[in-house]
C-alpha positions as CSV (number, residue, x, y, z in Angstrom):
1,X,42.6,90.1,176.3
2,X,44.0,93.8,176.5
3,X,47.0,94.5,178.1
4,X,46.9,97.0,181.2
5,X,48.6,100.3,180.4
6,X,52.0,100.7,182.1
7,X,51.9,102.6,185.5
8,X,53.3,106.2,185.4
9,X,56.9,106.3,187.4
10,X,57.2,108.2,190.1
11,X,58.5,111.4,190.4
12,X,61.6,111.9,191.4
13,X,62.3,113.5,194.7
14,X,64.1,116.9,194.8
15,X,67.3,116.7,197.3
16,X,68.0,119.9,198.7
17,X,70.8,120.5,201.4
18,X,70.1,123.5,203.6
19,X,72.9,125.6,205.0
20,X,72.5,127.6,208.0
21,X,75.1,130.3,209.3
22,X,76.2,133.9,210.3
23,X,78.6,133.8,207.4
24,X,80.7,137.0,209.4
25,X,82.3,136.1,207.0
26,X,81.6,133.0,204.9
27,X,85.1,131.3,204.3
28,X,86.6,128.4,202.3
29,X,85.2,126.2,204.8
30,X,82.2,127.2,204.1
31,X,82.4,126.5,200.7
32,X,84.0,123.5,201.3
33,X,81.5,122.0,203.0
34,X,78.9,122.8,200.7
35,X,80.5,121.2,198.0
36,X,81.3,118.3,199.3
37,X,77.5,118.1,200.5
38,X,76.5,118.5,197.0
39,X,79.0,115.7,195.7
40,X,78.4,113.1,198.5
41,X,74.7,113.4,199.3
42,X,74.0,113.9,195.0
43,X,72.3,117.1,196.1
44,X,70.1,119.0,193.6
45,X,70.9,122.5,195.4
46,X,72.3,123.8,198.5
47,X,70.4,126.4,200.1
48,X,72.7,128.6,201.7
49,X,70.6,130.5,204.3
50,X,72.5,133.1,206.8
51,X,71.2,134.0,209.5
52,X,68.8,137.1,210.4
53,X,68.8,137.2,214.7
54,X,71.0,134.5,216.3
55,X,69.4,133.7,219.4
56,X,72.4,131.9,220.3
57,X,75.0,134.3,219.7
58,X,75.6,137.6,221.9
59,X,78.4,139.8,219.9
60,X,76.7,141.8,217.1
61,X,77.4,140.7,213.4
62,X,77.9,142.8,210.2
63,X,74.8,144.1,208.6
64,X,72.5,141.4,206.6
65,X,73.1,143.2,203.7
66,X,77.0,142.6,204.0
67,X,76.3,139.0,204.6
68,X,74.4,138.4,202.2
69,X,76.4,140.1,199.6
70,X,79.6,137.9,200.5
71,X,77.7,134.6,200.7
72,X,76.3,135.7,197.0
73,X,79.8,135.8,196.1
74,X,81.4,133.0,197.6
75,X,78.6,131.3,196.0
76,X,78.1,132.9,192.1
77,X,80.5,130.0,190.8
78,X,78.4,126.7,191.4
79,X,74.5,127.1,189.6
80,X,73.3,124.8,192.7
81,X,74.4,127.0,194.9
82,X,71.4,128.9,196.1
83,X,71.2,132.0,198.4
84,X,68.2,132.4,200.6
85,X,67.5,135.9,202.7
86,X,64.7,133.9,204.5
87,X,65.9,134.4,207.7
88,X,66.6,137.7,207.4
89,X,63.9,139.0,206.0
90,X,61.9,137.4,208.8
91,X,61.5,139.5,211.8
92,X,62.5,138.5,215.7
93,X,65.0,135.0,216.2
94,X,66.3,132.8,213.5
95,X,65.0,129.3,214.4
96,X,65.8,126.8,211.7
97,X,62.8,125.0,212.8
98,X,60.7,127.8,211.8
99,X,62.8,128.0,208.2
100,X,62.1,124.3,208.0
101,X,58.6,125.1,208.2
102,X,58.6,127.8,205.5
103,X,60.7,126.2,202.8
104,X,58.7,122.6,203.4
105,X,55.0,124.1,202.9
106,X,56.1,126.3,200.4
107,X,57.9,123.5,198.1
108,X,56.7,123.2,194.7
109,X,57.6,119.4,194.2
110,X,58.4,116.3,196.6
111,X,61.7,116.9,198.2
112,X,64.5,115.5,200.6
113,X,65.6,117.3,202.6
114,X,69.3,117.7,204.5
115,X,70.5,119.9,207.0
116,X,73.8,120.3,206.9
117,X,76.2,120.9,210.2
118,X,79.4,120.8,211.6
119,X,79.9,118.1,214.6
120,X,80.0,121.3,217.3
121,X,76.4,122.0,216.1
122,X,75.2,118.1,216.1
123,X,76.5,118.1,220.3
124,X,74.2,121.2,220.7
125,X,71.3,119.9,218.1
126,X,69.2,118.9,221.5
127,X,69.4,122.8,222.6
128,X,68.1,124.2,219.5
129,X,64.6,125.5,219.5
130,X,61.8,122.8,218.5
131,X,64.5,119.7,217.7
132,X,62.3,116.7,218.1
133,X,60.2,118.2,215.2
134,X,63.5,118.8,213.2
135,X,65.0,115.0,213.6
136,X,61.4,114.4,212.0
137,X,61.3,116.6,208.8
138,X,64.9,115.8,207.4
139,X,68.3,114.2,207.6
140,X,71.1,115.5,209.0
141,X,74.3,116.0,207.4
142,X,77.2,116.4,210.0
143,X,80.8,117.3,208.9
144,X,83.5,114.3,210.0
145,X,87.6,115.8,209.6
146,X,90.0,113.3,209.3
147,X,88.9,110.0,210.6
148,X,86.2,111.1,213.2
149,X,82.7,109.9,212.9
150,X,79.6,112.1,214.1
151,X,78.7,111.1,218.2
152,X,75.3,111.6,219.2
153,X,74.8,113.6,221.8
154,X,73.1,111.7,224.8
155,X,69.9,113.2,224.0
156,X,70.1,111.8,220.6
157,X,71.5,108.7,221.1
158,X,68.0,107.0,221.7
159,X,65.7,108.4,219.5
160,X,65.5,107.2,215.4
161,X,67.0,109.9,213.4
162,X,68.5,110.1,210.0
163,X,72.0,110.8,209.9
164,X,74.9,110.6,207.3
165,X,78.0,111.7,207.4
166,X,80.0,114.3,205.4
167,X,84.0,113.5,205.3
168,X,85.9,116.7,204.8
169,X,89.6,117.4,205.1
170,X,91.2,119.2,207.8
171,X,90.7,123.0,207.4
172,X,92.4,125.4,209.8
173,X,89.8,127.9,209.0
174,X,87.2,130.0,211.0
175,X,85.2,133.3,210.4
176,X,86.4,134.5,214.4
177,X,90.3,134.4,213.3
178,X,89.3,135.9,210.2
179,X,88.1,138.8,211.9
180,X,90.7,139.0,214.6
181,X,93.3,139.2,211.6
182,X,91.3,141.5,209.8
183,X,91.1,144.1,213.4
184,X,94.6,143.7,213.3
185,X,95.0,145.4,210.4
186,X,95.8,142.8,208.0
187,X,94.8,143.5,204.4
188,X,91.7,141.6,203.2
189,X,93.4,140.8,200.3
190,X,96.1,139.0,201.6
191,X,93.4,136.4,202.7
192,X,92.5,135.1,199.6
193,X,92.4,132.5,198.4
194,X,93.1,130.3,202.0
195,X,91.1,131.3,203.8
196,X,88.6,133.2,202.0
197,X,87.0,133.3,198.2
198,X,88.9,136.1,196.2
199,X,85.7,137.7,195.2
200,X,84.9,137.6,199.3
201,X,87.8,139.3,200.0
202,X,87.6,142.4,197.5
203,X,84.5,142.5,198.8
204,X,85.3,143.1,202.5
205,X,88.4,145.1,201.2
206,X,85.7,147.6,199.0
207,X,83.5,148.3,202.2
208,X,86.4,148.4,205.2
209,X,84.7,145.3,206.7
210,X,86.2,144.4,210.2
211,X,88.7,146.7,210.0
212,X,90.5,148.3,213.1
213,X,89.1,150.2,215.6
214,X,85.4,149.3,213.4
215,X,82.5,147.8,214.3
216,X,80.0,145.7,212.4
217,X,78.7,147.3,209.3
């Protein structure tokens, strides 16, 4: 009698967190978050992905190519930290279920796939553009401070999705007060490391980002 040959294992899945944003400007927060996505979820990469045309926002935002040049910095020290111009490179509004699309036809190998949000974002999930399809392609990944856990928005809270949850500190830190600071006159500098990365902030320093009496660049 001959002995069947051992089955091949199977492959093991890619985990990939993606994160979404303006990044106007990307902050410690930011990079907080990402980092404890790639520790707690044992993430292959983070896909940082900022945003081309908010459909959701109003005000205007520095130029693409700022943004992207500060998220490529906040980002150079962590090798699965990945930055993505997807979004902006693609003309009319960002919706992630479009990116979703993209990245999930386009993948080379099997993959798992998170979103990663703040709890703000997972109360307004059910207004984003083509949800139901979203809950249905990947997990999300919503941001708890302290000892709050993520609540389902009522339009969530009866429909099967995959949801973990991400346990960060409490960070006093936003990209609006940033800029408020920053229009005040405040020197960029002065910002790191808190509140922003130090390369971020020689960056925004170099090219008079947000300064007074300035608009977007």
């Amino acid at each position: 009698m001959t002995s069947s040959p051992p089955l091949p294992e199977a492959a093991a899945r890619r985990r990939v967190g993606l994160m979404g944003g303006s990044f106007d400007p990307v902050h410690r927060a930011h990079v907080e978050l990402a980092e404890t996505a790639l520790r707690h979820l044992q993430l292959d990469e983070v896909r940082w992905i900022p945003v081309g045309q908010p459909w959701q926002k109003a005000r205007q935002l520095a130029a693409p190519g700022h943004r992207l040049a500060m998220v490529q910095a906040a980002t150079a020290h962590e090798p699965r930290f990945v930055v993505d111009p997807i979004e902006l490179n693609r003309d009319g509004p960002s919706y992630t279920r479009d990116t979703v699309r993209m990245l999930q036809s386009t993948a080379a190998e099997p993959t798992d796939w998170f979103l990663i949000i703040g709890q703000d974002q997972y109360a307004n999930f059910p207004t984003w553009q083509g949800w139901h399809e979203l809950l249905q392609a990947l997990t999300l990944a919503v941001a708890c401070r302290g000892h709050d856990l993520p609540a389902a928005p009522k339009a969530l809270a009866g429909l099967p999705h995959r949801v973990v949850e991400l346990p960060l500190p409490p960070l006093n830190v936003s990209s609006t007060d940033i800029r408020a600071r920053l229009a005040r006159g405040e020197d960029p500098l002065t910002l790191a490391p808190e509140l922003v990365s130090a390369p971020v902030a020689r960056y925004i320093a170099t090219h008079q980002l947000y300064a007074p009496g300035g608009a977007p660049r």
